[in-house]
C-alpha positions as CSV (number, residue, x, y, z in Angstrom):
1,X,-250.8,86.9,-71.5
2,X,-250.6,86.7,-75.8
3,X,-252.5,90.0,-76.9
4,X,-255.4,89.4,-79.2
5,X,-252.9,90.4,-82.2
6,X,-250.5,87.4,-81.4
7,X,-253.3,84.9,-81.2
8,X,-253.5,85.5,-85.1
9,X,-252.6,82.8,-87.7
10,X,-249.6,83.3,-89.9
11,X,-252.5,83.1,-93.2
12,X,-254.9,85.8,-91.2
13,X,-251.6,88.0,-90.7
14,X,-250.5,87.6,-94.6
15,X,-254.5,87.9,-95.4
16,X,-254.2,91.3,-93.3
17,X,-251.0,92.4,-95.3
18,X,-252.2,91.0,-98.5
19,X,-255.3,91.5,-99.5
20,X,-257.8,94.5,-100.0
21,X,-260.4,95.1,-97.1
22,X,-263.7,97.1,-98.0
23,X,-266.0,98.1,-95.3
24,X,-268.5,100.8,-94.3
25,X,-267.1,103.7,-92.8
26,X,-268.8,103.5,-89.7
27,X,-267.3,100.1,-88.6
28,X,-263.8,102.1,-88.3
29,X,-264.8,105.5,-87.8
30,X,-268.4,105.5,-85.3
31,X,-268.4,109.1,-84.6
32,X,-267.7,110.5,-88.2
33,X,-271.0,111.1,-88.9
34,X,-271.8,113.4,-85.9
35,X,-268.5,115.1,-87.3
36,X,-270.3,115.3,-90.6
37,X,-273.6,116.7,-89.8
38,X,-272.4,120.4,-89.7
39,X,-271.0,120.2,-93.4
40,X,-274.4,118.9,-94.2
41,X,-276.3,122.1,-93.0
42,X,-274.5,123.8,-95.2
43,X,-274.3,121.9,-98.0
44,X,-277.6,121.8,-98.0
45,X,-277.7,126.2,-98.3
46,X,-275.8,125.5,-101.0
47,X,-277.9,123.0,-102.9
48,X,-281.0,125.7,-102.3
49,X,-278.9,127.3,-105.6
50,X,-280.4,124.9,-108.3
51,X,-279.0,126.5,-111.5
52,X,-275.5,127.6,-112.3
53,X,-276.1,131.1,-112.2
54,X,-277.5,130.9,-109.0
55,X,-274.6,129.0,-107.7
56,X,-272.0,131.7,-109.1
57,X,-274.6,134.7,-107.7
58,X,-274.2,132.9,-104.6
59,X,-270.6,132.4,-103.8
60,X,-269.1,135.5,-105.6
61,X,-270.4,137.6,-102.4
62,X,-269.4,135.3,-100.1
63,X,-265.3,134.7,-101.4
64,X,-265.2,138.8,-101.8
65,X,-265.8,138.4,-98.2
66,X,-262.7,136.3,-98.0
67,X,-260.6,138.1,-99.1
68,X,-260.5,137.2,-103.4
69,X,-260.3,139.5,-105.8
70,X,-261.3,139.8,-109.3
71,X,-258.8,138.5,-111.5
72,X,-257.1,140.9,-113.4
73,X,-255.3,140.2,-116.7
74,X,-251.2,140.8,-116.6
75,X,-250.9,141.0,-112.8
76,X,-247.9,139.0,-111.0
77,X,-249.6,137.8,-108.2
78,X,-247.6,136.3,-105.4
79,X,-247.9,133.5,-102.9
80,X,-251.4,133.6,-101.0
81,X,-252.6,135.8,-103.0
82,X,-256.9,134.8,-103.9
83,X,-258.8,135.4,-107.1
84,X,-261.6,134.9,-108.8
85,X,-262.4,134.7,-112.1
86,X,-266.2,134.8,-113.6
87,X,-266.9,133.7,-117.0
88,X,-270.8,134.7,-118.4
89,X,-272.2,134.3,-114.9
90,X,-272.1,130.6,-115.5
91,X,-268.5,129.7,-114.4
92,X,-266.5,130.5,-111.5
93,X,-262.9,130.0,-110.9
94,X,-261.0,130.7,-107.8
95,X,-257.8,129.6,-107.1
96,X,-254.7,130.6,-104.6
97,X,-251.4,131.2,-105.3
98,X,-248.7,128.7,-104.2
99,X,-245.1,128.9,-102.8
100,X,-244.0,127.2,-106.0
101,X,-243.7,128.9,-109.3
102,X,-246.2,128.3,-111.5
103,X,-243.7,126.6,-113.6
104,X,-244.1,123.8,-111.2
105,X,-247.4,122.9,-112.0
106,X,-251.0,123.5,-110.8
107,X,-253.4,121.4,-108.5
108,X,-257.0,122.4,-110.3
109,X,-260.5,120.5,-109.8
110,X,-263.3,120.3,-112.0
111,X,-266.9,120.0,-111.2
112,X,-269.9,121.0,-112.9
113,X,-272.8,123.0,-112.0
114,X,-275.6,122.0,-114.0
115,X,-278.1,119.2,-113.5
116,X,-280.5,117.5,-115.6
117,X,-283.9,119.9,-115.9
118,X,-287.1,121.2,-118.2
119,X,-285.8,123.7,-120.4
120,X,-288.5,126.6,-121.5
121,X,-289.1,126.3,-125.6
122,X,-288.2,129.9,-127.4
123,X,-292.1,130.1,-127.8
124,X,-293.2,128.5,-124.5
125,X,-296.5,130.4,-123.5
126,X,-300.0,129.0,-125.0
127,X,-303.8,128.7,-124.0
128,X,-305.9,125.2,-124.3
129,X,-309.0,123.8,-122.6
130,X,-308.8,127.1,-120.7
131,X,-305.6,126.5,-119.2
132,X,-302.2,128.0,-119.5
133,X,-299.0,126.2,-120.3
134,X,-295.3,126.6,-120.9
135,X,-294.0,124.3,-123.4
136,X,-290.2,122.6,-122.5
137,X,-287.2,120.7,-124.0
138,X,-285.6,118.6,-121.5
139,X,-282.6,119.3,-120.6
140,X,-279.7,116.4,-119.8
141,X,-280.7,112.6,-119.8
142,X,-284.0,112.1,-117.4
143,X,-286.6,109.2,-117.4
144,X,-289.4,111.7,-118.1
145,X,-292.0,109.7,-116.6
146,X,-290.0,110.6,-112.9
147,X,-290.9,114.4,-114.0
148,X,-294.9,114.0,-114.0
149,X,-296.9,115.6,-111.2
150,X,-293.8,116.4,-108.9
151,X,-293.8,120.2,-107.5
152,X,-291.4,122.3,-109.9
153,X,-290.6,125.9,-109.7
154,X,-289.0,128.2,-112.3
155,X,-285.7,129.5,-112.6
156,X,-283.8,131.6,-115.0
157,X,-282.6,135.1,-116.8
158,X,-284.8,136.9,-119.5
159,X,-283.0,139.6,-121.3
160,X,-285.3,142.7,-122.0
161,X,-285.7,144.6,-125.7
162,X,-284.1,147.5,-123.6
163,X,-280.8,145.3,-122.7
164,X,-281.7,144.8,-119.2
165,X,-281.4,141.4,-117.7
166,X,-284.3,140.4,-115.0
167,X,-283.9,137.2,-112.8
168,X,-286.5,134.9,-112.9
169,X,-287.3,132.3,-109.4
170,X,-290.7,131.4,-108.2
171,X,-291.8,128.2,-106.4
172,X,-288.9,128.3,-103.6
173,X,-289.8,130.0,-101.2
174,X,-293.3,129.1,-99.0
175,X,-295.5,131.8,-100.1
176,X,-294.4,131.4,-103.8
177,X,-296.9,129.3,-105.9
178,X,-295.6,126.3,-107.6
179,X,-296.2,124.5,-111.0
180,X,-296.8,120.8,-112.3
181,X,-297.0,118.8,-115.1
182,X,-300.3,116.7,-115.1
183,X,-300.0,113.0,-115.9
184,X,-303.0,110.6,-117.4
185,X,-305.1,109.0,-114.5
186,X,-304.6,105.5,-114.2
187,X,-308.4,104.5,-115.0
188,X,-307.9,105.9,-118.8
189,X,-304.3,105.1,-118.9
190,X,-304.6,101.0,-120.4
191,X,-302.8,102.3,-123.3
192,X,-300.0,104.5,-121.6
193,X,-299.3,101.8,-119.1
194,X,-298.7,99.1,-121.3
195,X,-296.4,101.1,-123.5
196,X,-292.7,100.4,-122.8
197,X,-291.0,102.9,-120.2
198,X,-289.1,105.0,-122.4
199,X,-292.4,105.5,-124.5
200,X,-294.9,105.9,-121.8
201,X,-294.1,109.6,-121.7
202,X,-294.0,112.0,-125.0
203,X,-291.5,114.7,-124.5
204,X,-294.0,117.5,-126.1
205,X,-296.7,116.2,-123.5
206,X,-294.2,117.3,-120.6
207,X,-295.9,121.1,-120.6
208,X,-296.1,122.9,-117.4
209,X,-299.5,123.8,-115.8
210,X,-299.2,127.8,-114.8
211,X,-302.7,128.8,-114.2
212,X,-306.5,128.5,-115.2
213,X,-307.9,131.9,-113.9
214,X,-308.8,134.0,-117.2
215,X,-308.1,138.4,-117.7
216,X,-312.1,139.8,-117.2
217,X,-312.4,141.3,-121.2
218,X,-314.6,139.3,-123.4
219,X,-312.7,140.9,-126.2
220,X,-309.9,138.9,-125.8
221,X,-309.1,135.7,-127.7
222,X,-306.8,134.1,-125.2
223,X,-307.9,135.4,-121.9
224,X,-305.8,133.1,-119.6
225,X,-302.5,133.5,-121.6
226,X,-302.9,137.3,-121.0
227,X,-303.6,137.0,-117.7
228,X,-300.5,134.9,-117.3
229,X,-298.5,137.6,-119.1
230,X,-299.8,140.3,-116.9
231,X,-298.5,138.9,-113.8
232,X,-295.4,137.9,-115.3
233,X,-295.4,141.8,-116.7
234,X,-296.2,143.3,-113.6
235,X,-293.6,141.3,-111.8
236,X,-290.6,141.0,-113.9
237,X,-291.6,143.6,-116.6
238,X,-291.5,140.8,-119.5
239,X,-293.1,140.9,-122.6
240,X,-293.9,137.7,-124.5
241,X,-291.4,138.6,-127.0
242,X,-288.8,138.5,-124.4
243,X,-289.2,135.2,-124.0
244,X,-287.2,134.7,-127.5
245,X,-284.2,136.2,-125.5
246,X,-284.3,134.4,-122.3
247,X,-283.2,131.1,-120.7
248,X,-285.7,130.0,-118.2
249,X,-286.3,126.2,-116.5
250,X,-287.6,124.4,-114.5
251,X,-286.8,122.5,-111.5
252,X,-287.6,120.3,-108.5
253,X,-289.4,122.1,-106.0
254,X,-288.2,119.9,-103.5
255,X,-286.3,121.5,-101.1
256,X,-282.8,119.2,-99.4
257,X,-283.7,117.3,-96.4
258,X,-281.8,114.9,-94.4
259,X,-282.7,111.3,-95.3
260,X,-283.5,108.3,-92.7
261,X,-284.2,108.1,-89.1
262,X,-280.5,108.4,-88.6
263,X,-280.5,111.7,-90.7
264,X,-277.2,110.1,-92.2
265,X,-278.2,110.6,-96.0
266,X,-279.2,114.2,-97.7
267,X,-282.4,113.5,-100.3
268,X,-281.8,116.8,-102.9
269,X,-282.5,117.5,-106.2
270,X,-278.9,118.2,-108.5
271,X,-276.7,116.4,-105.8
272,X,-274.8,115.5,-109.3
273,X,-273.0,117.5,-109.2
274,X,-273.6,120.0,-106.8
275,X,-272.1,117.8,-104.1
276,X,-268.6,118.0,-105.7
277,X,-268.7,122.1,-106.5
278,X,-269.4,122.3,-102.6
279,X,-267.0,120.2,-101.7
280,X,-264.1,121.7,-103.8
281,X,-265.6,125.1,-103.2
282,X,-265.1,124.5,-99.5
283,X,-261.6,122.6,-99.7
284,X,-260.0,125.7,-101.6
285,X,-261.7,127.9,-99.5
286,X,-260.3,126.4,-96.1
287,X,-257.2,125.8,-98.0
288,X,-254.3,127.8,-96.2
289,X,-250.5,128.9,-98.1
290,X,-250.5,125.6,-100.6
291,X,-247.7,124.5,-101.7
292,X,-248.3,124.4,-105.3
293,X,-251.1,126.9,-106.7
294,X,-254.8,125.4,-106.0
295,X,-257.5,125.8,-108.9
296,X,-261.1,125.6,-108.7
297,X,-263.7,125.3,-111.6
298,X,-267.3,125.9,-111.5
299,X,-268.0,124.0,-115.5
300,X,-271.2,124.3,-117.2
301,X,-273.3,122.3,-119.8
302,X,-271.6,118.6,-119.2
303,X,-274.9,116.9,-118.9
304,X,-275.4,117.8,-122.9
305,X,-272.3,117.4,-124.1
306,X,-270.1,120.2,-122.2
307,X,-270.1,122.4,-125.7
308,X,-270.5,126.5,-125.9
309,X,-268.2,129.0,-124.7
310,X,-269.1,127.8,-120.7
311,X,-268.8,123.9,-121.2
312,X,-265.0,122.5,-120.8
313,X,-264.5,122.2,-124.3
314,X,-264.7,126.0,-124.5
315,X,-260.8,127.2,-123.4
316,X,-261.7,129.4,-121.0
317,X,-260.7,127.4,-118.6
318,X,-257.2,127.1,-120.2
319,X,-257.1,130.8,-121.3
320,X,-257.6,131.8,-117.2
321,X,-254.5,129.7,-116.4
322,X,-252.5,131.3,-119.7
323,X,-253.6,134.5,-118.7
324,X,-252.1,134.1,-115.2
325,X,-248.7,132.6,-116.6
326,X,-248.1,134.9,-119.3
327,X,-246.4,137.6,-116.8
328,X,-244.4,135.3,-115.6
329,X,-243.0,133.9,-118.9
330,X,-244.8,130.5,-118.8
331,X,-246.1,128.9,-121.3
332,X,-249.2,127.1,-120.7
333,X,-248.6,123.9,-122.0
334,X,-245.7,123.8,-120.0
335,X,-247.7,124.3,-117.1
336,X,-250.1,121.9,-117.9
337,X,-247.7,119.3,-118.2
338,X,-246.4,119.5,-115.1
339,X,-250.2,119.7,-113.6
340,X,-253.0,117.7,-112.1
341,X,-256.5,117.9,-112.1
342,X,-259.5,115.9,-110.4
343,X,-262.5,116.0,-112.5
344,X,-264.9,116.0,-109.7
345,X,-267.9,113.9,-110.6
346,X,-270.7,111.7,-109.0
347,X,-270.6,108.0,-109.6
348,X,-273.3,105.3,-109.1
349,X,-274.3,103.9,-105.8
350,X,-275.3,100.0,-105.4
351,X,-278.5,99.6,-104.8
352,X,-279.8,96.3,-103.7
353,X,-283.4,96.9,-105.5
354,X,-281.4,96.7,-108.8
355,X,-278.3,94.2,-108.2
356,X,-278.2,93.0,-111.7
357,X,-277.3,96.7,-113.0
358,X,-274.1,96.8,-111.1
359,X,-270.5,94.5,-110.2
360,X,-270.2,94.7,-106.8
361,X,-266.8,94.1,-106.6
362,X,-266.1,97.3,-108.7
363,X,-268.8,99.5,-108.2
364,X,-269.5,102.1,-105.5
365,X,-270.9,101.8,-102.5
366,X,-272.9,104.6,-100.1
367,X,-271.1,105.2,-96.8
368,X,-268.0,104.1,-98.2
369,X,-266.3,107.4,-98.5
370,X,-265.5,109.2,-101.8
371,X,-265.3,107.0,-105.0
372,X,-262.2,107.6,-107.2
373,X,-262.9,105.9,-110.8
374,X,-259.7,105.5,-113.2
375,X,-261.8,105.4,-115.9
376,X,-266.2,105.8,-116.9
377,X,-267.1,105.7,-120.7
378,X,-269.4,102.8,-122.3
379,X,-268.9,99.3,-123.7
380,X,-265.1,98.7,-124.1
381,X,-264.1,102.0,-122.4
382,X,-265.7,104.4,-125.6
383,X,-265.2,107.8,-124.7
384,X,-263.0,107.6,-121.4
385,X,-260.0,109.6,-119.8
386,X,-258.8,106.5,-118.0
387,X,-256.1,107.4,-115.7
388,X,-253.1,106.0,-115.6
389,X,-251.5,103.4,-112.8
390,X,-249.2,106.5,-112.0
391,X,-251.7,109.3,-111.6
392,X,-253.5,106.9,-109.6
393,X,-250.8,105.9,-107.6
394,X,-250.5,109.7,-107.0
395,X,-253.6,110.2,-105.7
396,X,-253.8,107.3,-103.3
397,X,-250.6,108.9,-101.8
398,X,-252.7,111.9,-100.9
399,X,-255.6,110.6,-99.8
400,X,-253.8,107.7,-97.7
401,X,-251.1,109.9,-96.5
402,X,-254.6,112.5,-95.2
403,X,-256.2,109.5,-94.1
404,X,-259.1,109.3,-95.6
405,X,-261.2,106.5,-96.4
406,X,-261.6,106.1,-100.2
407,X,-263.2,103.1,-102.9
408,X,-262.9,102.8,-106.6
409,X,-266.0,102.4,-108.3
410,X,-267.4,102.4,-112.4
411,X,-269.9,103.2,-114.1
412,X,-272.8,99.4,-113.7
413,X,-271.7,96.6,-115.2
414,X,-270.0,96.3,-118.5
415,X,-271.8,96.5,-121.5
416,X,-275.6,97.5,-118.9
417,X,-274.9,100.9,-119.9
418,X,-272.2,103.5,-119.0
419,X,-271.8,107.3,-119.2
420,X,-269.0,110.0,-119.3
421,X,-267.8,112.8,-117.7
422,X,-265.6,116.2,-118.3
423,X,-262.8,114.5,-117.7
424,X,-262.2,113.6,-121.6
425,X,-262.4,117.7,-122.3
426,X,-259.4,118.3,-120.0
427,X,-256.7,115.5,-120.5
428,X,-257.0,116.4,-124.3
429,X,-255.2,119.4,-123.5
430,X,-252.3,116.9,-121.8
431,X,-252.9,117.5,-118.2
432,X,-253.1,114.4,-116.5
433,X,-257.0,113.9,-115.1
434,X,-258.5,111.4,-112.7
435,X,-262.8,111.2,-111.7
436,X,-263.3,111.2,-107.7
437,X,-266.8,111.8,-106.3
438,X,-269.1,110.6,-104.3
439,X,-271.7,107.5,-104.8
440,X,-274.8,108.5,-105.8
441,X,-278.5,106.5,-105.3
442,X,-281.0,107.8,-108.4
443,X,-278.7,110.0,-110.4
444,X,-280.3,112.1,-112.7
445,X,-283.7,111.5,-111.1
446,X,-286.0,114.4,-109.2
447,X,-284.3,114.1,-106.1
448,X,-281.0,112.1,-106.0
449,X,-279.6,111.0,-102.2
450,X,-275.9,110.6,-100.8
451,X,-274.4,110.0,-97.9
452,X,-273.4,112.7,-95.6
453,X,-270.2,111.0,-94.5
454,X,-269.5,111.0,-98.5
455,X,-269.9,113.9,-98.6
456,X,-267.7,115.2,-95.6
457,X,-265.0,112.7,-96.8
458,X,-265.3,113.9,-100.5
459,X,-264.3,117.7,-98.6
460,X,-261.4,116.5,-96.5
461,X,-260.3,114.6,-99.8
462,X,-259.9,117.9,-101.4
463,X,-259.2,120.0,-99.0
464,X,-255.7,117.0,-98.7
465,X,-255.4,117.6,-102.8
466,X,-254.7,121.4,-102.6
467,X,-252.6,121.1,-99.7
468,X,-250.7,118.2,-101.2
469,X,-246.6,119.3,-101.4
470,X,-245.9,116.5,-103.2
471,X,-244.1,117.4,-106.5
472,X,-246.1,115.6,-109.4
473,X,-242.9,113.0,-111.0
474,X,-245.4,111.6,-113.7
């Protein structure tokens, strides 16, 4: 009897061989998402770190653990060897020595730590209509409308006049209070509601409500602003001058949850692009003798342009991987040359409540797998790395040869919009650079939501990067 396979036609076998076949993962891999659900749980402990200081407090502990040590300048390190390097408590860079000489190249990835947020004013604290309020400059780009009402806690460092640095988090945990901005109720709002979307919201209106309850001395001008500075005081030890030396935010109170009756989607606030520093975190750290040495960055400062001495057009990125060469006689450039790096960024999901905003022949799909995009920018490419055929050619090696299901995808259709990412800052420096991520529904937004079978594919796609013994011929 003629199998199933021999009763196809000769144009379904060439369409078979032919053509390219998109589908959900789940139609070729049913059980992948039970598979998944344990990297869920703890990506979502990670994602409970909402600022990048948090997220390099919380994993230096944990790779000591492991085994890394704290890089140390003009030491020849030798195969396996694991170190970690930490710039300003904003970046983190591990990375694991390889069986090749560093000569040979270097297989580093690149995601960044910081999300869209309400930055606290130098001056933040005032009194009015006895209330008490800090004042914020949004950080990142946000429709500020999405900000009004939802739970937000605060987060941050505030650098006494002794020197002493204090850390600043209240609103996570269940006994913490939380804080709000308060938005115009809709019987008074006729002219706020027909203004256009962008306008509806002034960015100095987006204060933050911290209490009403005044300090009992009727000698005092501003009794509630004291009394909001004597908790803080008694607390942290702060001073309202020390607010002109502090960087404090504030974020989504919203703690990650699975999404849907299938619990087959995480709902979180900074997925972008937290889900890529846990997934490259993870890779490199269940990464085992690689062939060629395996880099991991932790950037800073991308959503606002990637400047200052933490964002990737700062070089210390490039100085940790000179300062690891130099004893061996490398030059950097040389090394760079010979190297390849994933800029590991989020990209935009569908989403069928919006289908004229995206191509859907070229744009990214949830539950898809993890989305590789040759190039992002705006209107005719502007401001794009965009990979070349033989970078991506190398990459689909690697994530074909491991297996893993992948899509391209872009940035909505040309000419809706577009945006960029960190890859621009590292290819400059001639080290060929590629974007793979994971799709993303409401990027940028209070609480963004992926797929957890994404996500797990976006690990195994890394973890098949580091271990990669292919030489790079590009």
């Amino acid at each position: 009897m003629a199998s199933k396979k021999d009763d196809k036609s000769a144009g379904q076998k060439m369409e078979e061989k032919l053509l390219l076949k998109q589908e959900i993962v789940a139609t070729a891999s049913p059980g992948l998402l039970d598979e998944a659900m344990a990297y869920g749980e703890e990506y979502k402990a990670f994602l409970c770190n909402k600022t990048e200081r948090e997220i390099t407090d919380y994993c230096i502990p944990l790779v000591k653990k492991l085994g890394y040590k704290e890089f140390k300048y003009g030491t020849k390190y030798k195969a396996g060897d694991k170190i970690f390097f930490n710039n300003r408590g904003k970046n983190l860079i591990l990375a694991i020595m390889g069986k090749q000489p560093l000569s040979e190249g270097v297989r580093i990835s690149v995601a960044h730590a910081d999300s869209p947020r309400l930055d606290f004013k130098p001056n933040p604290l005032f009194e009015s209509t006895d209330m008490a309020y800090f004042k914020t400059h949004y950080y990142g780009g946000i429709k500020k409308y999405q900000w009004m009402t939802i739970p937000l806690s605060l987060h941050g460092v505030v650098t006494l006049k002794n020197g002493k640095s204090v850390t600043v988090r209240i609103g996570e945990d269940d006994s913490d209070p939380l804080f709000c901005i308060s938005d115009l109720l809709p019987h008074l709002a006729m002219d706020q509601v027909s203004k256009p979307m962008n306008k509806a919201v002034d960015a100095e209106q987006m204060n933050i409500l911290i209490g009403s309850w005044p300090i009992d001395d009727e000698k005092v001008k501003e009794k509630i602003k004291l009394n909001m500075m004597r908790i803080l005081n008694e607390k942290y030890g702060i001073e309202e001058k020390d607010f002109l030396s502090a960087e404090l935010c504030a974020c989504p109170a919203y703690k990650p949850r699975d999404l849907g009756l299938d619990r087959s989607m995480v709902a979180a606030y900074g997925q972008d692009d937290k889900v890529c520093c846990f997934a490259q975190y993870k890779a490199l750290l269940d990464t085992k003798a690689p062939e060629f040495t395996a880099v991991m960055v932790f950037a800073d400062k991308e959503e606002t342009g990637s400047d200052g001495p933490t964002g990737m057009r700062s070089v210390f990125w490039k100085d940790f991987l000179e300062d690891l060469a130099e004893p061996y006689g490398v030059s950097i450039r040389h090394v760079l040359r010979k190297s390849i790096c994933l800029s590991c960024d989020v990209n935009a999901a569908v989403d069928p409540s919006w289908p004229e905003a995206f191509e859907p022949r070229n744009c990214s799909f949830l539950g898809r797998g993890p989305v590789v995009s040759k190039y992002t920018g705006a209107r005719g490419k502007y401001s794009t790395n965009d990979a070349s055929a033989e970078v991506m050619g190398y990459l689909r090696s690697i994530l074909d040869d491991a297996e893993v299901p992948w899509q391209v995808g872009e940035l909505g259709r040309v000419d809706v919009g577009g945006g960029g990412t960190i890859a621009v800052e590292i290819s400059v420096h001639n080290l060929d650079t590629i974007d793979m991520g994971v799709p993303v529904l409401s990027m940028h937004a209070p609480m963004e939501v992926t797929s957890k079978v994404d996500d797990y594919l976006l690990y195994k796609a890394m973890k098949a990067f580091f271990a990669c013994a292919k030489p790079k011929t590009i």
